[in-house]
N, C-alpha and C positions, 0 to 999 in steps of 0.2 A: 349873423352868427360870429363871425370877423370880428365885426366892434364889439359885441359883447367881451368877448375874450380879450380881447386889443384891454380895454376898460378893467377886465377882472384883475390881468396881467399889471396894468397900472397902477390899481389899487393895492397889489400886492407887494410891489417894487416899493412903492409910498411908504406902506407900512414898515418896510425891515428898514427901508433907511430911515425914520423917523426911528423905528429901536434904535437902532444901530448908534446913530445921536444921543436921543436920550439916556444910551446907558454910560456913553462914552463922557456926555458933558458932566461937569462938574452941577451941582444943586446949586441953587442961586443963590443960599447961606455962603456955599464955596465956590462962589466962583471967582476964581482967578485970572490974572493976564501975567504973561511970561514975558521977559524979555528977548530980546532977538538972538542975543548970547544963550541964554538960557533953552530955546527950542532950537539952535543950532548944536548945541552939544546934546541934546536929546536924539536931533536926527543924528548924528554921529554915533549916538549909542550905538542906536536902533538899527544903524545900519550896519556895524562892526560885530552887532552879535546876530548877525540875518533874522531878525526878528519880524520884519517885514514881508521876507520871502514867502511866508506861509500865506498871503493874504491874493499874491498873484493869480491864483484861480479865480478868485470871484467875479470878476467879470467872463470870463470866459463860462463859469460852473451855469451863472444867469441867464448868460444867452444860450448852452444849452436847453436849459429850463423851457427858456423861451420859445427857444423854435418847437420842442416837443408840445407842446402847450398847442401852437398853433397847428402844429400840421395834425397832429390830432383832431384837432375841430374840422380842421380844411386840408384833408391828405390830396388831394388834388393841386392845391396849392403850393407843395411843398418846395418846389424849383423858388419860384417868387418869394416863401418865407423866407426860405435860407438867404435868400439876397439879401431882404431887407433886416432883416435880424442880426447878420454880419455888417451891414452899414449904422446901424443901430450902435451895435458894442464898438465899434472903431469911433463912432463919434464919441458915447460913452467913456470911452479910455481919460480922455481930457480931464474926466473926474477924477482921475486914480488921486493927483496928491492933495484932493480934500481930505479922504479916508489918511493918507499920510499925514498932513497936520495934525488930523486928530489921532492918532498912536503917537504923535512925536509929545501932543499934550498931554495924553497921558500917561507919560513915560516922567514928565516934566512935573506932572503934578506928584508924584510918587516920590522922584529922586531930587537931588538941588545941583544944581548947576556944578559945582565941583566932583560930585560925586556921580553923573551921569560923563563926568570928562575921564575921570578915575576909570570908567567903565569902557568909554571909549578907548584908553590908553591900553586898559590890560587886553581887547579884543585885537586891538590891532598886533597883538604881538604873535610869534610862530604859536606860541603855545593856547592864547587865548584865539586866534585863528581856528585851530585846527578843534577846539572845543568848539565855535560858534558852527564849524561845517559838519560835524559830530555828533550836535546836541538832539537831534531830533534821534537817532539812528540810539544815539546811547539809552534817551529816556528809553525808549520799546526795549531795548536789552535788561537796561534795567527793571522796567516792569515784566520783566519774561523773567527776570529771574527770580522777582518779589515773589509774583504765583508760584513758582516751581517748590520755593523754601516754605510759604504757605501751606502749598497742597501736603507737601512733606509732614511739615512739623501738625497740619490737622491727622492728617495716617497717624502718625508718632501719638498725639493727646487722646485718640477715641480708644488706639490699643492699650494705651497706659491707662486712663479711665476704666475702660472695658475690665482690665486685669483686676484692679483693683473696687473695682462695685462686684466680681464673682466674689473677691475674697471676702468683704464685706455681707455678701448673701451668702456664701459658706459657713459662714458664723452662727 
């Protein structure tokens, strides 16, 4: 039961990161190679507007995954899963800056080298700082506020609507 799972687990691991590639690489009509300058001011961006921060869980989200997966199957085992699924994602980690290459490329295939430095320069400032540590916390404010003016102005068009189809059927 172990290796079945062990197996299902592999195959599933296989699969997202083959998406994960696939969606990430360019098509072979475009495909591109960057210069060393050019994926160096990409990491620069990337790193100046913490855009990579958000990607820190995934090994960590996997191995949870993982050990549920297993001690599920084999709750008796779950001392010894936990072990090896923590030696698992530690070795695992080694992988992180493959997935980094690939955001620096496609950061690189979007922008050009002057303009991903442009980007680096305005993040590293107090003000482009304090938007890159910000931006997450702002989008949800700002989408909290989008609904709020939404929901409003749908109240506001069904009453105004409403008023004016009585007036209309009073006729």
């Amino acid at each position: 039961m172990l290796v079945k799972s062990l197996n299902a687990v592999g195959k599933s691991l296989a699969g997202a990161a083959l998406a994960v590639v696939l969606l990430s690489a360019p098509s072979i009509a475009q495909e591109e190679t960057f210069s060393a300058a050019h994926l160096d001011a990409a990491r620069d961006a990337v790193i100046a507007t913490r855009s990579i921060e958000g990607f820190d869980n995934i090994l960590p989200d996997v191995a949870e995954r993982t050990r549920t997966l297993f001690i599920r199957s084999n709750p008796a085992m779950s001392a010894e899963i936990d072990t090896v699924v923590n030696e698992v994602a530690l070795e695992l980690a080694a992988e992180r800056p493959a997935l980094d290459k690939l955001i620096y490329e496609v950061w690189a295939r979007r922008f050009s080298e002057e303009e991903l430095k442009q980007i680096a320069t305005f993040y590293n400032t107090e003000a482009g700082s304090k938007l890159a540590k910000l931006g997450g916390q702002l989008s949800a404010l700002s989408m909290g506020a989008a609904k709020q003016w939404s929901d409003a102005l749908s109240q506001q068009m069904v009453a105004i609507s409403r008023e004016r189809l009585q007036q209309l059927s009073a006729q």
